[in-house]
Biopython code that builds the backbone (N, CA, C, O; Angstrom):
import numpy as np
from Bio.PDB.StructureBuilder import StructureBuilder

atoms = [
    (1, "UNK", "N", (-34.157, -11.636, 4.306)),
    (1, "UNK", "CA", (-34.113, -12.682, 5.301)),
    (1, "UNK", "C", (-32.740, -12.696, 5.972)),
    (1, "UNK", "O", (-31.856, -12.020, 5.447)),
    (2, "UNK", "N", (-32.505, -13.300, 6.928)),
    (2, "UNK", "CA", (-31.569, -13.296, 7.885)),
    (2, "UNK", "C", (-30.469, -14.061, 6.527)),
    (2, "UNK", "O", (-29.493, -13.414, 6.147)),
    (3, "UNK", "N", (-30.718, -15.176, 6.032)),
    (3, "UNK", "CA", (-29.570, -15.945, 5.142)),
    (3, "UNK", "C", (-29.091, -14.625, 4.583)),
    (3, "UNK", "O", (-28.177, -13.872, 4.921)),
    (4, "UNK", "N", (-30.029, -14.580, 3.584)),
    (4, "UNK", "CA", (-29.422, -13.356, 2.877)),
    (4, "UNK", "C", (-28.457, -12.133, 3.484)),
    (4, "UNK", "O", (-27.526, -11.572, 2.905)),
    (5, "UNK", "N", (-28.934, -11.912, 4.741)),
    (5, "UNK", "CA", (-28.278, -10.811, 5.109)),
    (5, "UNK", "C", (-27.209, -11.494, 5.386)),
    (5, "UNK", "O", (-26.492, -10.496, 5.446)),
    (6, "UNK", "N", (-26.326, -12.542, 5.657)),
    (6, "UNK", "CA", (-25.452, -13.212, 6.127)),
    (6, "UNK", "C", (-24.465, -13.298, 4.934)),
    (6, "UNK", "O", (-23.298, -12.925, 4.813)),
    (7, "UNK", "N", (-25.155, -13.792, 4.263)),
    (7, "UNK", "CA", (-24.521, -13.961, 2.746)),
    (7, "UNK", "C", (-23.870, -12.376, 2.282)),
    (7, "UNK", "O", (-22.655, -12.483, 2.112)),
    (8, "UNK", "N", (-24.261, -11.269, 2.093)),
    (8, "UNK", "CA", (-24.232, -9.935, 1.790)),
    (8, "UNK", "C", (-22.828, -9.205, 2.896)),
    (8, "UNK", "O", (-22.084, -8.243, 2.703)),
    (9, "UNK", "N", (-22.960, -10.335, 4.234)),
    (9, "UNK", "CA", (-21.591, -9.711, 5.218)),
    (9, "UNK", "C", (-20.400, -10.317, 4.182)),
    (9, "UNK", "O", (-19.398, -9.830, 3.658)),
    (10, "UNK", "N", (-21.033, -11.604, 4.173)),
    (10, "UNK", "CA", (-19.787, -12.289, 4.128)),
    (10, "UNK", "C", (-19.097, -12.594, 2.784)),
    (10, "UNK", "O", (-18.311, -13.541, 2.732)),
    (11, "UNK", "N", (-19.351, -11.830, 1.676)),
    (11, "UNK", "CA", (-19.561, -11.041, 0.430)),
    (11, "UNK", "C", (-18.745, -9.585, 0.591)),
    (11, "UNK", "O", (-17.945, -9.106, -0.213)),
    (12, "UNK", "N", (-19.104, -9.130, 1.630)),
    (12, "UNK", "CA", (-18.693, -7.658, 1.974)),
    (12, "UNK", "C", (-17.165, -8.052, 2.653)),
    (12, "UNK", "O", (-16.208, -7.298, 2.472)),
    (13, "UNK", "N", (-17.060, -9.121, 3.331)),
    (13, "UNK", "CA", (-15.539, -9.174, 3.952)),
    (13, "UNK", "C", (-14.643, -9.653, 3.232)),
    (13, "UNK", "O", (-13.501, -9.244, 3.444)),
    (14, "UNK", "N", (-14.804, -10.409, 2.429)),
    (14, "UNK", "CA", (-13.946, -11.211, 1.186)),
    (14, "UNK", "C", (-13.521, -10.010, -0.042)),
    (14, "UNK", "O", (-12.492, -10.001, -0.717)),
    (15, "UNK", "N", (-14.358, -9.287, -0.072)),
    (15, "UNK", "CA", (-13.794, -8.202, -0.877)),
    (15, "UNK", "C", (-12.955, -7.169, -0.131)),
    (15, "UNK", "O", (-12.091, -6.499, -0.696)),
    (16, "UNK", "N", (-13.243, -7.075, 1.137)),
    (16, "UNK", "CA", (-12.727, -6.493, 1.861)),
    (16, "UNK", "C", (-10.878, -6.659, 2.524)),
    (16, "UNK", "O", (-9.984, -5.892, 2.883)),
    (17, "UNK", "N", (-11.085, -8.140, 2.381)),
    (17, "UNK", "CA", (-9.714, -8.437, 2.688)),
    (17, "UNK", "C", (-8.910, -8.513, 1.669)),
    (17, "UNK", "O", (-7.682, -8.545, 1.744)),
    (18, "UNK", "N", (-9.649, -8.550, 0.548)),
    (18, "UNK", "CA", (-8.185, -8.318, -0.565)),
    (18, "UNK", "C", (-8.160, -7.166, -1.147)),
    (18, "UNK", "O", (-8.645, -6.916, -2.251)),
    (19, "UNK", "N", (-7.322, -6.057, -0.084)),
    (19, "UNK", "CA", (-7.026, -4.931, -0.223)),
    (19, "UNK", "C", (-5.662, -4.762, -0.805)),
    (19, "UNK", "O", (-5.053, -5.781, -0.480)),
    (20, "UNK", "N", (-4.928, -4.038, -1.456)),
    (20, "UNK", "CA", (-3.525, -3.505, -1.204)),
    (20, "UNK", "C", (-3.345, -3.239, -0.133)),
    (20, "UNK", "O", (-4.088, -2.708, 0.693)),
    (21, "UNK", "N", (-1.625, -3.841, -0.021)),
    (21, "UNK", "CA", (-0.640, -3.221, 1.055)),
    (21, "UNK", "C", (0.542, -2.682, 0.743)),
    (21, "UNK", "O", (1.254, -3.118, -0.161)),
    (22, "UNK", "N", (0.872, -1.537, 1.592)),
    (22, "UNK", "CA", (2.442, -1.129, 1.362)),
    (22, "UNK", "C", (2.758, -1.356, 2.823)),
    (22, "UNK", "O", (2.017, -1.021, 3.747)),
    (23, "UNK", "N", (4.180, -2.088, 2.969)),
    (23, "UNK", "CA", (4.759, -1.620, 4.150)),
    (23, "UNK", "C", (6.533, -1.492, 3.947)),
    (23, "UNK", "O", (7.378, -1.930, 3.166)),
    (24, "UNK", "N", (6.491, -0.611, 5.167)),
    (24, "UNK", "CA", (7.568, -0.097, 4.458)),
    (24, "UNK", "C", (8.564, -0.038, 5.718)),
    (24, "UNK", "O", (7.845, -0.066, 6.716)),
    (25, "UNK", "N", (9.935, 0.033, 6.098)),
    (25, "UNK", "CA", (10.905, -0.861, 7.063)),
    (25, "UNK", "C", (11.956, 0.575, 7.256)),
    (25, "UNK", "O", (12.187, 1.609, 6.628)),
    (26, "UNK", "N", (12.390, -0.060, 8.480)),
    (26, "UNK", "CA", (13.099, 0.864, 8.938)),
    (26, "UNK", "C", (14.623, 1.284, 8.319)),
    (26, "UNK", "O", (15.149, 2.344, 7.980)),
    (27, "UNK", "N", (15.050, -0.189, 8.363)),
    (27, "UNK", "CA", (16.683, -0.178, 7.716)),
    (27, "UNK", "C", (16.635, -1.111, 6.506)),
    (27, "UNK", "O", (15.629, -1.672, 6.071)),
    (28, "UNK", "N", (17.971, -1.194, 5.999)),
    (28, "UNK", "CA", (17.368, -1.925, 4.550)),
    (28, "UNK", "C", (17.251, -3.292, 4.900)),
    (28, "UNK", "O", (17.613, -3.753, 5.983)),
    (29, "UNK", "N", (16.547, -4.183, 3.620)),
    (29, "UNK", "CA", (16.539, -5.895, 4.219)),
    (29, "UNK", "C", (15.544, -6.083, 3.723)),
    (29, "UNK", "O", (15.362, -6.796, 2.736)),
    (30, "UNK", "N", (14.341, -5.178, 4.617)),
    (30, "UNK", "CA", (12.872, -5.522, 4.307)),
    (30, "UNK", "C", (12.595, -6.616, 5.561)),
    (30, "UNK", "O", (11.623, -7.369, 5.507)),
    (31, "UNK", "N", (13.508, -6.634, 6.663)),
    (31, "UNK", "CA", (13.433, -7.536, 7.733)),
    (31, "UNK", "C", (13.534, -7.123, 9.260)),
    (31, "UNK", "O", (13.949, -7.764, 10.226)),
    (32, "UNK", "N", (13.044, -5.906, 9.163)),
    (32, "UNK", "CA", (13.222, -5.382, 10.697)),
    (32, "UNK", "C", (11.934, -4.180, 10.900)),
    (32, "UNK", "O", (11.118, -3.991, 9.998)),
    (33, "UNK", "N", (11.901, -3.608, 11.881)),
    (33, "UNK", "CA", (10.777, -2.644, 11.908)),
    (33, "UNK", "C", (9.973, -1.718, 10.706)),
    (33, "UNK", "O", (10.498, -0.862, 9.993)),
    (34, "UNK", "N", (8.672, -2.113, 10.700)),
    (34, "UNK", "CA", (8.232, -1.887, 9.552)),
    (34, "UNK", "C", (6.408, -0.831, 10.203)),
    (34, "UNK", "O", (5.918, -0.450, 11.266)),
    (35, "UNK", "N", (6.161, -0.816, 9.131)),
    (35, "UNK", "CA", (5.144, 0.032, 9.398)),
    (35, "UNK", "C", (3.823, -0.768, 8.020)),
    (35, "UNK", "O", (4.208, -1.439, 7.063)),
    (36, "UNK", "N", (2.864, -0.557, 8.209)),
    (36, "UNK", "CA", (1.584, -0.929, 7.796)),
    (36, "UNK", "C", (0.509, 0.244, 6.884)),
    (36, "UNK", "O", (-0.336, 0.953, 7.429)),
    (37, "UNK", "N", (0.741, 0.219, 5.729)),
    (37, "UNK", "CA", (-0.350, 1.495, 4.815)),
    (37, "UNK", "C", (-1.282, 0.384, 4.619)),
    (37, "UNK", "O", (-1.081, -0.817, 4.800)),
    (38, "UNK", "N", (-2.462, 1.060, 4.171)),
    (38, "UNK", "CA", (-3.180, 0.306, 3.469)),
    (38, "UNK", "C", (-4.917, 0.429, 3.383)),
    (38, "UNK", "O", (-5.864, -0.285, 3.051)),
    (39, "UNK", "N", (-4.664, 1.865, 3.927)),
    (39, "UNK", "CA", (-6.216, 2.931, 3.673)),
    (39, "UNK", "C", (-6.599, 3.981, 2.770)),
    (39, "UNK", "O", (-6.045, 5.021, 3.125)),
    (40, "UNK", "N", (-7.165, 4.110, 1.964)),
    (40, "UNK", "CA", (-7.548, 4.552, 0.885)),
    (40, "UNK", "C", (-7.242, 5.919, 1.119)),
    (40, "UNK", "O", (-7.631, 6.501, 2.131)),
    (41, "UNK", "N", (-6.479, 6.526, 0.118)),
    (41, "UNK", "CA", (-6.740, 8.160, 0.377)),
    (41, "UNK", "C", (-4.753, 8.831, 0.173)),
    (41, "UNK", "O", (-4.002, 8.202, -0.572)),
    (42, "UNK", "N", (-4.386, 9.735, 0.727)),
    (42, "UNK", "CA", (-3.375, 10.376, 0.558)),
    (42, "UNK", "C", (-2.872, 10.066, 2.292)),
    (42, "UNK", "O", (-3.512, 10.302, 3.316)),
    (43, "UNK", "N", (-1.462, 9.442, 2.132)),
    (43, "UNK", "CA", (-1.101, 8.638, 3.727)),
    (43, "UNK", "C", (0.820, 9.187, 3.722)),
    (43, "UNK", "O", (1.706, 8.996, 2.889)),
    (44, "UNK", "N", (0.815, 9.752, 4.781)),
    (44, "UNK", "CA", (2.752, 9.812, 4.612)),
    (44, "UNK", "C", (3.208, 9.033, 5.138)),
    (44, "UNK", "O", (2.723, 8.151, 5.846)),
    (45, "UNK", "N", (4.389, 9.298, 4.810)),
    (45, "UNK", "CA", (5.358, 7.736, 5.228)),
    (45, "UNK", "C", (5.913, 7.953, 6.354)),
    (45, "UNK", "O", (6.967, 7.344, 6.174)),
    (46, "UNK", "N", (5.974, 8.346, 7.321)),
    (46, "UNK", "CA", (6.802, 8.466, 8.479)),
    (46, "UNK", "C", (8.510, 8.424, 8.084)),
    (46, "UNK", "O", (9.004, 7.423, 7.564)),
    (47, "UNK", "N", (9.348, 9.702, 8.426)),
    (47, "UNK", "CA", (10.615, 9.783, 8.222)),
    (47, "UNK", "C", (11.346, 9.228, 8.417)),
    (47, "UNK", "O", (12.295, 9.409, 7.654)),
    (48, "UNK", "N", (11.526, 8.298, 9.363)),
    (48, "UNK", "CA", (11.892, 7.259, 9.804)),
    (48, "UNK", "C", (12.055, 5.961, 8.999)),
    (48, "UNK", "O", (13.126, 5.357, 8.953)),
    (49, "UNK", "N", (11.070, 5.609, 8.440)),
    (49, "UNK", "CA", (11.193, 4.232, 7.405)),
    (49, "UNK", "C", (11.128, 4.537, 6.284)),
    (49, "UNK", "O", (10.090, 4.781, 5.669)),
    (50, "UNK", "N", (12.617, 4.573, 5.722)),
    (50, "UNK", "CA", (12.962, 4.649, 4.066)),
    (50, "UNK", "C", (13.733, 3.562, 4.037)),
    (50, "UNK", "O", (14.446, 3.653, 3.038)),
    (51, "UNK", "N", (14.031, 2.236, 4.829)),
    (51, "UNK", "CA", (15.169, 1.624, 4.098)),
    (51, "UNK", "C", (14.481, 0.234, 3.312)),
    (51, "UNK", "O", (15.072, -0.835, 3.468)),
    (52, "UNK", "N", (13.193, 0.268, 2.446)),
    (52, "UNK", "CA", (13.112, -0.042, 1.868)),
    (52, "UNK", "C", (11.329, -0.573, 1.831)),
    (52, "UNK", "O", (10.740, -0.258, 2.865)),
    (53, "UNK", "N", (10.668, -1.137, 1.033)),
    (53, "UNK", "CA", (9.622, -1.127, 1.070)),
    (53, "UNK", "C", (9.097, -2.435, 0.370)),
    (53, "UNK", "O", (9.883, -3.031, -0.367)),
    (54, "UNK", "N", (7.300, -3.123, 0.623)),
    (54, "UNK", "CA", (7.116, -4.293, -0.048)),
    (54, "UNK", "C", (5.558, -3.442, -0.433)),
    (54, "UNK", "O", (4.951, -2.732, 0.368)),
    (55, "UNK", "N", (5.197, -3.691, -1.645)),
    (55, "UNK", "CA", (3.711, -3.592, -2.149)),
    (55, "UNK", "C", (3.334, -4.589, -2.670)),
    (55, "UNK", "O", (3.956, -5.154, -3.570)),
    (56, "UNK", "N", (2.125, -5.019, -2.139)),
    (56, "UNK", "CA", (1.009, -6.072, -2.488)),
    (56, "UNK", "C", (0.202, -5.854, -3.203)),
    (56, "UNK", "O", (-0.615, -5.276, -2.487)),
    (57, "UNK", "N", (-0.239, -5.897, -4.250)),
    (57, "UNK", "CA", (-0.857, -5.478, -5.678)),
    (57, "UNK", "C", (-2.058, -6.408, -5.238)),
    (57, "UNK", "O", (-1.833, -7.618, -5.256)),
    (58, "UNK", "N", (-3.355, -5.956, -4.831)),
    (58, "UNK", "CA", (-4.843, -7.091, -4.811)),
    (58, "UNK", "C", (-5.587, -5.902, -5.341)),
    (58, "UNK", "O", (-6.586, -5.628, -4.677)),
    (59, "UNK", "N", (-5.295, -4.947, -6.610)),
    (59, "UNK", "CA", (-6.389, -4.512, -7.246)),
    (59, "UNK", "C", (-6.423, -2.673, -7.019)),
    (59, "UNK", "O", (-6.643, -1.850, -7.908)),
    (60, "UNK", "N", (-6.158, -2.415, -5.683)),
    (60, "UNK", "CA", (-5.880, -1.156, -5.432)),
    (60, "UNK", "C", (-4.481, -0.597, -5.745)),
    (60, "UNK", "O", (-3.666, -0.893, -4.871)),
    (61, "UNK", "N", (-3.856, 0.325, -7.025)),
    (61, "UNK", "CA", (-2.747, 0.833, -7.247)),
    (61, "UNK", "C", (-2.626, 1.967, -6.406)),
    (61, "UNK", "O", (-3.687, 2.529, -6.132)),
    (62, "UNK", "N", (-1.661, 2.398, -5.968)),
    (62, "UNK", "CA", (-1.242, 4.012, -5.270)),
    (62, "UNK", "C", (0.237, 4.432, -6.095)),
    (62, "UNK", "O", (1.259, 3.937, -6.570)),
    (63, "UNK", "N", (-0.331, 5.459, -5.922)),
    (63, "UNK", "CA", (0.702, 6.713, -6.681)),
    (63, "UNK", "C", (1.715, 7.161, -5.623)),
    (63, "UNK", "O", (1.279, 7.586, -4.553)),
    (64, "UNK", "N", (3.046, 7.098, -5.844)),
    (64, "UNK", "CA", (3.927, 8.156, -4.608)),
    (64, "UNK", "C", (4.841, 9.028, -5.312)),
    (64, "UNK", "O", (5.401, 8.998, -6.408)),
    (65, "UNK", "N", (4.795, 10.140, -3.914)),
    (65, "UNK", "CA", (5.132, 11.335, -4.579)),
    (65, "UNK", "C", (6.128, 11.909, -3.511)),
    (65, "UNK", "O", (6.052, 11.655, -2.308)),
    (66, "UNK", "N", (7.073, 12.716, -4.097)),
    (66, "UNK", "CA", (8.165, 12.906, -3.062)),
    (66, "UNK", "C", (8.093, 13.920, -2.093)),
    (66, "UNK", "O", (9.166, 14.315, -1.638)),
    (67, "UNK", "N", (7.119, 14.390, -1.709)),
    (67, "UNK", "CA", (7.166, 15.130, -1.051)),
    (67, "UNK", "C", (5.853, 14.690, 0.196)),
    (67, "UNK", "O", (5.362, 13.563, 0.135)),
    (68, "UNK", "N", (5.458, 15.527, 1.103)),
    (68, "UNK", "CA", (4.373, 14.534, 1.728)),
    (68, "UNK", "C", (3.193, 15.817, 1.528)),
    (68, "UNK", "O", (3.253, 16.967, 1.092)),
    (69, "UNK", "N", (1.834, 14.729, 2.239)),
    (69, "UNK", "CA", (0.711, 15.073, 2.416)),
    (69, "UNK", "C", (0.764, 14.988, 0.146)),
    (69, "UNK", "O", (0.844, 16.103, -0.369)),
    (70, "UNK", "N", (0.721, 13.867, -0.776)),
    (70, "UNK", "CA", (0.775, 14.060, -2.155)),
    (70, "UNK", "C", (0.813, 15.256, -2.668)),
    (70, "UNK", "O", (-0.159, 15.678, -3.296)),
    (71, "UNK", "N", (1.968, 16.026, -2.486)),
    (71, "UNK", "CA", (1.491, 17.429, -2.676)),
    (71, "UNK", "C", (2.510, 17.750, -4.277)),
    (71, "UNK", "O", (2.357, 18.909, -4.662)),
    (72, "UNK", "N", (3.113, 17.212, -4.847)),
    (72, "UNK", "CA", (4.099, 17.334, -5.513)),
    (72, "UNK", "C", (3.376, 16.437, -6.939)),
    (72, "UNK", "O", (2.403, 15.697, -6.791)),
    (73, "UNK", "N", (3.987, 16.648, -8.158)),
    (73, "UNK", "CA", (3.850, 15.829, -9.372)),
    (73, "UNK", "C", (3.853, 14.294, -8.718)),
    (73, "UNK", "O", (4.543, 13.913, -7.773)),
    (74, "UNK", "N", (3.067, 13.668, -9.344)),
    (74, "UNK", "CA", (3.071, 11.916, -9.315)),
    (74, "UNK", "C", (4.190, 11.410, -9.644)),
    (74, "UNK", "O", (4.481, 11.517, -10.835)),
    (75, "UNK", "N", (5.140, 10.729, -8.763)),
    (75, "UNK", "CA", (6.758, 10.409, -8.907)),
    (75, "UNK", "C", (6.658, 9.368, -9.715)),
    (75, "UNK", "O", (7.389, 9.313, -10.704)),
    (76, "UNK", "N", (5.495, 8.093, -9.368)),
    (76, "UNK", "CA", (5.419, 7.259, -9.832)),
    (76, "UNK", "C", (3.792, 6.165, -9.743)),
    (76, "UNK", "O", (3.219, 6.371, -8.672)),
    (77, "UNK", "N", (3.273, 5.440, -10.374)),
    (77, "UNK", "CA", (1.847, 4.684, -10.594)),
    (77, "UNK", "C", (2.834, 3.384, -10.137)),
    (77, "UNK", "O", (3.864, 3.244, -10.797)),
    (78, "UNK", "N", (2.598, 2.537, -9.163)),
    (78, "UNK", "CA", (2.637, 1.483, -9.383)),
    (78, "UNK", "C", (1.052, -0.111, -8.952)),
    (78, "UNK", "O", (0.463, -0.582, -7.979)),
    (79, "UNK", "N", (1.120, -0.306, -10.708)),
    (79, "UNK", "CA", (-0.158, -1.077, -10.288)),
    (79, "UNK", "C", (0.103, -2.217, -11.155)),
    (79, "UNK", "O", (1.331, -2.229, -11.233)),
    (80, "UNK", "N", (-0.310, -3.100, -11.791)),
    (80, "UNK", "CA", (-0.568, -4.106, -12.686)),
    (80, "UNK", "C", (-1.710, -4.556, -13.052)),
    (80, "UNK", "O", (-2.779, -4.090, -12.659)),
    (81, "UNK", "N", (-1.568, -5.623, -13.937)),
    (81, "UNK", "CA", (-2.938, -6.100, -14.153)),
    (81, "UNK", "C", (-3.004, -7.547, -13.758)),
    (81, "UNK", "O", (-3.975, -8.165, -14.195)),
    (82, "UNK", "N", (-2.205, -8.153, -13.062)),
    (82, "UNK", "CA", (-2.140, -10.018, -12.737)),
    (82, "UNK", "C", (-2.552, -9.440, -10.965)),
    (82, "UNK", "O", (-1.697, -8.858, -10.298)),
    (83, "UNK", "N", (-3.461, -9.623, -10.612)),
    (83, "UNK", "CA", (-3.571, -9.841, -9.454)),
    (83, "UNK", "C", (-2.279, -10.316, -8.011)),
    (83, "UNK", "O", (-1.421, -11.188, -8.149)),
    (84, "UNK", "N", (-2.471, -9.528, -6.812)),
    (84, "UNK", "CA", (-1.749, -10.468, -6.019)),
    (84, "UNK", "C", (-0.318, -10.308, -6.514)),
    (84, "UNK", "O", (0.422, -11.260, -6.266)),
    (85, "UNK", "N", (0.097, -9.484, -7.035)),
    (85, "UNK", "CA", (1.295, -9.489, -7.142)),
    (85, "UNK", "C", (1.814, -8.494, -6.494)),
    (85, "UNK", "O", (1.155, -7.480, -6.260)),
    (86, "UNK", "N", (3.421, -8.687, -6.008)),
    (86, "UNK", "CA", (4.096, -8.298, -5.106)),
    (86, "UNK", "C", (5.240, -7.792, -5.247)),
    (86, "UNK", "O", (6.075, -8.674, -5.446)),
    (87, "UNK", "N", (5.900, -6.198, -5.228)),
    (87, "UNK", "CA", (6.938, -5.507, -5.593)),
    (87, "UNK", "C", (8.146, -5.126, -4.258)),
    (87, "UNK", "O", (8.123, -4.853, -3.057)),
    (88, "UNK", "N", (8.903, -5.268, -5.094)),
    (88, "UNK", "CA", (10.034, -5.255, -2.883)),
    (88, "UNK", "C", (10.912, -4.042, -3.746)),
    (88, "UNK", "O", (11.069, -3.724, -4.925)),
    (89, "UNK", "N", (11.288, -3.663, -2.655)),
    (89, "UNK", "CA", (12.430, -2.609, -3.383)),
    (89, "UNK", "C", (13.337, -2.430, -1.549)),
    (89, "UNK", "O", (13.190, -1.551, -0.699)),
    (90, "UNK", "N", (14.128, -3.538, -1.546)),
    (90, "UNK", "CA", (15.022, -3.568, -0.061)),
    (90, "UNK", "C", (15.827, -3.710, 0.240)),
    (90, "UNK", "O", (16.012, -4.359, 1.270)),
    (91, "UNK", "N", (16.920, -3.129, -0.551)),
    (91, "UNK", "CA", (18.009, -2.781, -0.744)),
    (91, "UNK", "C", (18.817, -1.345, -0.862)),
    (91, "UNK", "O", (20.027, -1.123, -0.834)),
    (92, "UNK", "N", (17.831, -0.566, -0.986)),
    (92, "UNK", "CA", (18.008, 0.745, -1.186)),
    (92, "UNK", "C", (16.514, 1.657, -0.402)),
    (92, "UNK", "O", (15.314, 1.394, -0.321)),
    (93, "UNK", "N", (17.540, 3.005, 0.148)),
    (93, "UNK", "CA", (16.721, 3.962, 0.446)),
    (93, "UNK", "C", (15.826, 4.585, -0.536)),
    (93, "UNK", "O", (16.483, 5.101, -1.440)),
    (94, "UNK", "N", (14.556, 4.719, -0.678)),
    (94, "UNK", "CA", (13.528, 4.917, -1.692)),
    (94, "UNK", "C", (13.293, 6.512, -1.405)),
    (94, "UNK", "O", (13.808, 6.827, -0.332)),
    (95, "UNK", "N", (12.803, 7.348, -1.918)),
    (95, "UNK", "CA", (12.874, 8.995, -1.900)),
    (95, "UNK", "C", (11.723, 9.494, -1.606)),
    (95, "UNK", "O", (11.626, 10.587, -1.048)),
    (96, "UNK", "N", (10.581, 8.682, -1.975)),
    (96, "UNK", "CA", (8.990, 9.256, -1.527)),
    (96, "UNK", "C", (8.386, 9.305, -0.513)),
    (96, "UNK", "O", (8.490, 8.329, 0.231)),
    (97, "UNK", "N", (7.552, 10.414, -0.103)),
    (97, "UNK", "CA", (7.386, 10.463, 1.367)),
    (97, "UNK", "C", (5.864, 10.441, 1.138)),
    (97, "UNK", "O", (5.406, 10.888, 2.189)),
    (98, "UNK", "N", (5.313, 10.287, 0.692)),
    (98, "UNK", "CA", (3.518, 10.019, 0.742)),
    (98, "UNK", "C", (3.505, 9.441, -0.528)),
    (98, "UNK", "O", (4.226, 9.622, -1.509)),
    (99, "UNK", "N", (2.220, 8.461, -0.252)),
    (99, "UNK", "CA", (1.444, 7.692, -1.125)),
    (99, "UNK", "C", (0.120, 7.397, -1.432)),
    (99, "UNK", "O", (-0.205, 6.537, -0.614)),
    (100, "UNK", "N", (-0.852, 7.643, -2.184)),
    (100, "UNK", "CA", (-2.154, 7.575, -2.435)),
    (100, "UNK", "C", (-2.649, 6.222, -2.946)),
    (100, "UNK", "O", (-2.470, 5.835, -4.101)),
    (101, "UNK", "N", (-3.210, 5.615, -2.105)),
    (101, "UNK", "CA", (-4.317, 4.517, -2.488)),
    (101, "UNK", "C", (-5.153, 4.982, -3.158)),
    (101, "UNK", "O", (-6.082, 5.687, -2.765)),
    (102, "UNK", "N", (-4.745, 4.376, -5.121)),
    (102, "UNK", "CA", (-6.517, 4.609, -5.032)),
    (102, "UNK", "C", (-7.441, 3.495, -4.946)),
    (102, "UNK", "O", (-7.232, 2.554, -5.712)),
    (103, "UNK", "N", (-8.352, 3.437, -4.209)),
    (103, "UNK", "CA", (-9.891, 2.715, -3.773)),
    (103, "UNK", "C", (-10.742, 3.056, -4.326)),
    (103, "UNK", "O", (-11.859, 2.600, -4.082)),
]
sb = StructureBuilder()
sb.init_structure("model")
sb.init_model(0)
sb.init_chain("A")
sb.init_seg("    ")
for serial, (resi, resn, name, xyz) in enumerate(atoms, 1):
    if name == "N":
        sb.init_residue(resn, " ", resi, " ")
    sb.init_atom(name, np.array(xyz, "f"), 0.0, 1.0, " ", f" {name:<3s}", serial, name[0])
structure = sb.get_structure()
């Protein structure tokens, strides 16, 4: 029925919006030009923004690795288990140049 099918979107978008995010900034701060990850799969970082980075933990962990296109040993897992939680690192230039969502 039409309810149902309504119910099943709107079911489908609520899971949908609580995705992981990484974004990651141009100079350090964590307060100036930044850039937006946050699609499943193996993503590079653009050379340009290393001066520091924020990850949003809603369930999806990604792996980064220092080299791009994930082509190198896993540098590092960062995931948890408390939901919604949120890692900054913006103070310092960070070394990894791709990162894998996993979804």
């Amino acid at each position: 029925s039409f309810t149902m099918f309504v119910m099943v979107l709107v079911l489908i978008s609520f899971f949908l919006a609580k995705a992981s995010y990484f974004d990651v900034y141009f100079g350090p701060g964590c307060h100036n030009d930044m850039q937006h990850y946050s699609v499943c799969g193996c993503l590079n970082i653009h050379p340009s923004y290393h001066g520091g980075f924020k990850f949003v933990y809603e369930g999806q962990p990604i792996r980064t690795y220092n080299q791009p296109f994930c082509q190198d040993e896993v540098s590092t897992t960062i995931s948890t288990i408390r939901q919604a939680t949120t890692m900054y690192s913006c103070n310092q230039v960070f070394q990894f140049q791709s990162i894998f969502f996993q979804c």
